[in-house]
C-alpha positions in Angstrom: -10.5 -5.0 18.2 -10.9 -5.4 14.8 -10.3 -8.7 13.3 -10.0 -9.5 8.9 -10.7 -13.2 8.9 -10.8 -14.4 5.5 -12.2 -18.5 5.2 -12.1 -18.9 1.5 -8.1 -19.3 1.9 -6.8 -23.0 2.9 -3.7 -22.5 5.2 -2.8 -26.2 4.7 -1.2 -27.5 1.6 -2.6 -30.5 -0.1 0.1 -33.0 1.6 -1.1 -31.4 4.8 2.1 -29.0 5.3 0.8 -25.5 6.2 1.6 -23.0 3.6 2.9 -19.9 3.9 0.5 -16.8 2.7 1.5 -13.2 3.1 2.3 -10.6 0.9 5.0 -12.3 -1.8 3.1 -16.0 -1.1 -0.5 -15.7 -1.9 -2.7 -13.0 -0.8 -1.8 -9.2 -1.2 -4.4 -8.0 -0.2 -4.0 -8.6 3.0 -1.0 -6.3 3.8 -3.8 -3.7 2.5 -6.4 -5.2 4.8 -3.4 -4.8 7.9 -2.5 -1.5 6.8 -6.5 -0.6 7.2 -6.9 -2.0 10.7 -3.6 -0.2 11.6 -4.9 3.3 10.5 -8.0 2.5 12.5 -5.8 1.5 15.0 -3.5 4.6 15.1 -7.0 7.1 14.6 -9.1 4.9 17.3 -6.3 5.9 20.3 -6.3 9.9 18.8 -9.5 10.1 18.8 -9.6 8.7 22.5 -6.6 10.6 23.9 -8.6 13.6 22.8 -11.3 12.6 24.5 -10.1 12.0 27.7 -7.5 15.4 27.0 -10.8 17.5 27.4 -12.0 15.6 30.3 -9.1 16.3 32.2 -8.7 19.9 30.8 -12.5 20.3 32.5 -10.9 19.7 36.3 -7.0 20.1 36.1 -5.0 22.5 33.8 -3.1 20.5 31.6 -0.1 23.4 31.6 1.7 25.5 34.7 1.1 28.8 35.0 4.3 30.8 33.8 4.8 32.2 37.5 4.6 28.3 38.8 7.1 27.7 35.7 9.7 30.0 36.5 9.9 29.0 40.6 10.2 25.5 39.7 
């Protein structure tokens, strides 16, 4: 799992009211740090299902033969 933990930023207010960070309240960046970790996200499980794709292919065919196709 990857995890962005940033500890500079204070998440409660001066009055001690939790503030509200995020894109339009504070910190950008971290929509680009969340897009990051969800393209590593989305390349981590293609990169997997590949790999067990070939693993499979190795003992099962993955398709029917056209003669199995056509019976049904």
């Amino acid at each position: 799992m990857l995890v962005a933990w940033d500890t500079t930023q204070n998440l409660v207010g001066p009055a001690g009211v939790a503030v509200a960070n995020g894109l339009l309240a504070g910190i950008p960046i971290q929509l680009l740090i969340q897009l990051k970790a969800a393209g590593f996200t989305i390349l981590w499980v293609a990169i997997g299902t590949y790999v067990v794709l070939i693993l499979i292919r190795k003992f099962v065919p993955l398709r029917v033969g056209d003669q199995q196709e056509r019976q049904g």
